[in-house]
N, C-alpha and C positions, 0 to 999 in steps of 0.2 A: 485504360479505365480499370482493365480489370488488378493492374499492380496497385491502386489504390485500395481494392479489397483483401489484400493479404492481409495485411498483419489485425484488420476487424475480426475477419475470420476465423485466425489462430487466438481470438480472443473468444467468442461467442461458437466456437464448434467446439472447443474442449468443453465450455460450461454446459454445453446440451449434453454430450457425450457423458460427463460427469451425473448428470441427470438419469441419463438411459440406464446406466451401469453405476447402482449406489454402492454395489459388493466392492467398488475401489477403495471406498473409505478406508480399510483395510492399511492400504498404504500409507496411511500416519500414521499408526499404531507403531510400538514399537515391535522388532529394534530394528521396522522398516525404516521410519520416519521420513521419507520421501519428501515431504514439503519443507523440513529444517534444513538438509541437506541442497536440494537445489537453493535457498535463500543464501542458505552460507555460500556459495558456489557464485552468487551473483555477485553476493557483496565484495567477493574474491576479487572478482573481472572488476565488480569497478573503483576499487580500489587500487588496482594494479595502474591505470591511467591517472590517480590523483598524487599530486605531492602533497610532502608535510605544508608545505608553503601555502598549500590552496585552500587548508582547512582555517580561512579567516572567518571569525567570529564579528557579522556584521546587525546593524539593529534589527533587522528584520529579522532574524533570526529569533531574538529575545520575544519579538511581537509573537512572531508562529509560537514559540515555546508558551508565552502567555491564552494565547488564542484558543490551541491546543485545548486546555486547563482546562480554561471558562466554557468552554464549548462539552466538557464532561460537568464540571458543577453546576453550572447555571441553568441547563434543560433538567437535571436531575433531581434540583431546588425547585423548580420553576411545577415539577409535577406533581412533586410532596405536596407541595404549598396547594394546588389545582385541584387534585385525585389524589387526595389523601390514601385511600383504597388501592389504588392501581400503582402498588412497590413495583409490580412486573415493569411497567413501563417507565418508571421512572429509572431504575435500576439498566434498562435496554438504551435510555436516553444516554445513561453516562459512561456503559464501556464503550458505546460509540463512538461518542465524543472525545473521550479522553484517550482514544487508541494512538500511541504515536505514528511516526511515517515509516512507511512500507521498505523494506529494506531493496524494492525492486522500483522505488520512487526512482534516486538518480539513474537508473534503469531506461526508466520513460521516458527519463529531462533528458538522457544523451539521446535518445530514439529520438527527440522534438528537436534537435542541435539546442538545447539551453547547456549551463554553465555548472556541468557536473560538481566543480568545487565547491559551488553554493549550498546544490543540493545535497552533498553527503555532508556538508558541515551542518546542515537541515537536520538531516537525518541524524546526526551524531547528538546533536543538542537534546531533541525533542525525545530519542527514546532513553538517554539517560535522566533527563529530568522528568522526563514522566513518568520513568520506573520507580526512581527514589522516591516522587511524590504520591506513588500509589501507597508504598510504608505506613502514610501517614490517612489518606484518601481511603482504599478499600476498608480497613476497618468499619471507619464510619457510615459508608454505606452495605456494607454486607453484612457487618458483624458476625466476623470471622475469620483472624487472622493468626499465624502460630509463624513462626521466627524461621520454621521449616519454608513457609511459603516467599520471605525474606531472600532466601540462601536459593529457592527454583529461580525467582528472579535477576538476581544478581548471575546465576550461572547460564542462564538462556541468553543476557546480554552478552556475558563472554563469548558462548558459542558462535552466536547470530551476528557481533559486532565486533569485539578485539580481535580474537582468534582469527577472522579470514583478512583483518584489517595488518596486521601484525605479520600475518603467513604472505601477503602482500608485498607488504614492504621489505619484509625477508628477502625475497625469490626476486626483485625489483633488483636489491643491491649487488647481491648473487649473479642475476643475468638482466642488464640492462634494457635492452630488447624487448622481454615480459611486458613490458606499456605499450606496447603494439597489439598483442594479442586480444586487448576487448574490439580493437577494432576490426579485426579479423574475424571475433568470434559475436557477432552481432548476432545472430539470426541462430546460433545456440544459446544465448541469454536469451533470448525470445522464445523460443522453443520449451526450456526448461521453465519460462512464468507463464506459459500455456498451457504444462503440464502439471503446473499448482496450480490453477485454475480449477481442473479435470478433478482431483482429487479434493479441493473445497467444495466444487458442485455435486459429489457424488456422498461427502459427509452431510449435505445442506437436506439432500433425497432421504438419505439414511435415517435421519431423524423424523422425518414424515412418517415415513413407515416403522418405525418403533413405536409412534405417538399419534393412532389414527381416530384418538379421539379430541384432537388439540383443537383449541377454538379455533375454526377461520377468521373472527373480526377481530381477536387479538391478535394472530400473527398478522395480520393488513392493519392491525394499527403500529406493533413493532415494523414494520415493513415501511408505514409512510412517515413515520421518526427518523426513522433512519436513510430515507430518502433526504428528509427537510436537513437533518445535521450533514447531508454532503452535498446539496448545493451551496448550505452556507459557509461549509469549507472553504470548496472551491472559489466562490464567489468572493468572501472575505480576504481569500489569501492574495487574492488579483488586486482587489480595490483598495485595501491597506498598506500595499505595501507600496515601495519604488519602481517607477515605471521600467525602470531597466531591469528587477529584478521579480517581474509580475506573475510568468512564467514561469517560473522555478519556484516561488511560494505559493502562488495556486497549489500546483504540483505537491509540493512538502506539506500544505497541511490540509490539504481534500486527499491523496493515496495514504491509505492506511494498514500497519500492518495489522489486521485483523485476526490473522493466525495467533498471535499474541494475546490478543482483548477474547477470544474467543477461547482457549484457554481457561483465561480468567476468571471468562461468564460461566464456564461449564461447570467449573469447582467447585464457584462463589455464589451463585446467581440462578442458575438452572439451565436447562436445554431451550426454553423458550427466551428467557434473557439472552443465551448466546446466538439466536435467531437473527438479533438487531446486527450485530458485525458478518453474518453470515451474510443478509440482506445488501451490507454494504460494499462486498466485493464485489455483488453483481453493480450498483449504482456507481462506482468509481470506475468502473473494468468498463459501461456502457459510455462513461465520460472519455476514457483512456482510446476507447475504439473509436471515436467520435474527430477528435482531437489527432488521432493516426493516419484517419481518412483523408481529414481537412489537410494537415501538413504534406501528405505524400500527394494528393490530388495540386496541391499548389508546388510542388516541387515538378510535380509534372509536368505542367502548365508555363513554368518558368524553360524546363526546358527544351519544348516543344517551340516557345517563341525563340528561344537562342539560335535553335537548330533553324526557323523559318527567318533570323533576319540572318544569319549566316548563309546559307540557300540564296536570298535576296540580293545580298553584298557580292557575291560570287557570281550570280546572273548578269549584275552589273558592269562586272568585268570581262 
């Protein structure tokens, strides 16, 4: 019982910790940058286990990339049009929505045994086309864009996606072997998105306390926005897509890299706008914990009966 609560735990004890101790924040700043570094680190590991070969661009893909989009323009339209007044919220509806997949997404799908090649082709898709499509996207809803902000994007994709995708494939051909080591190192990719957890929950603190005069029913209404665009992630990416492939679109378009969108918000938006992605790591991570339980409590169970008709079959004899 209790190995089915590990890996909830290393999800929901860092976000408290994070809470308790907001002076971590600290650790994204530069030239800490603590949360880039473990992302790139992951995307390292799990690229090391995928081939060129596995990166097939299939339709679901193009649906999440579409999904993605409409899930940042259509809540953000949908509030203009409703609460003309309330830019705050509409504004928190679309860097939610439009935030692409989490770099620690195929992270999870290998943690759930799904089809890691699916997921990083997920992931390769959606945050190049949603980076590009911001070029054209943020202006229009922020108004305020400069050719600078262009060349931050284009270089955090490199960082966060080429770069460990590339240093990969490198050290792959180098030492063949290298594709064993995520499976080795399972429970240090865990470790290290535990402890970007720790450091999101402790910038989420941090901004309360800078800001102790912020509305309550605004942040609980960014909060329950941003709740509603990650069930319907989640939920969409299961029921849209192919039954074989339900799992791992769930997955690629409800995990989001929010570090990213949050960013964005903080620049573009304000610190209450960036509340909405900030809100979302908890509602994906609660999904993520959930989903960890379930799989490992049934892995358990599977092999407790293995072990009891083994036992049985043996008696028999």
């Amino acid at each position: 019982m209790w190995k089915t609560l590990i890996r909830p735990a290393m999800i929901f004890v860092p976000f408290a910790a994070g809470v308790i101790f907001p002076q971590a924040h600290v650790l994204n700043d530069p030239p800490i940058n603590a949360v880039r570094y473990c992302l790139i680190t992951m995307v390292f590991l799990s690229c090391l286990q995928m081939r060129l070969g596995d990166l097939k661009i299939r339709k679901e893909h193009w649906m999440i990339l579409g999904l993605n989009l409409l899930m940042g323009i259509a809540p953000y339209a949908l509030f203009r049009v409703l609460m003309p007044d309330e830019k705050v919220l509409a504004l928190a509806a679309f860097f939610v929505g439009i935030t692409p997949t989490a770099t620690a997404a195929p992270v999870v799908v290998a943690f759930l045994n799904g089809r890691i090649g699916f997921a990083l082709t997920g992931f390769t898709i959606t945050n190049v086309g949603v980076s590009l499509s911001l070029l054209v996207l943020l202006p229009l809803v922020a108004n305020n864009f400069t050719m600078a902000f262009a060349g931050n994007v284009a270089w955090t994709l490199v960082q966060v996606l080429v770069f460990p995708f590339v240093l990969a494939m490198l050290v792959r051909g180098i030492y063949p072997p290298a594709q064993q080591w995520p499976k080795r190192a399972k429970t240090f990719s865990f470790s290290l998105w535990s402890f970007t957890l720790f450091v999101l929950a402790s910038i989420a603190r941090q901004h309360f306390i800078d800001n102790p005069d912020e509305s309550f029913l605004r942040v609980l209404a960014v909060a329950g926005i941003s709740l509603a665009i990650c069930i319907l992630n989640f939920t969409l990416g299961k029921q849209l897509s192919s039954k074989r492939y339900s799992r791992e679109s769930s997955q690629i378009l409800g995990q989001k890299n929010t570090t990213f969108s949050m960013y964005l918000a903080l620049h573009y938006a304000g610190a209450l706008v960036a509340m909405g992605p900030i809100f979302y790591v908890l509602w994906h991570n609660c999904w993520n914990a959930w989903q960890m339980y379930s799989y490992d409590r049934r892995k358990l169970k599977r092999a407790r009966k293995q072990e009891q008709a083994k036992a049985a079959s043996s008696g028999r004899k």
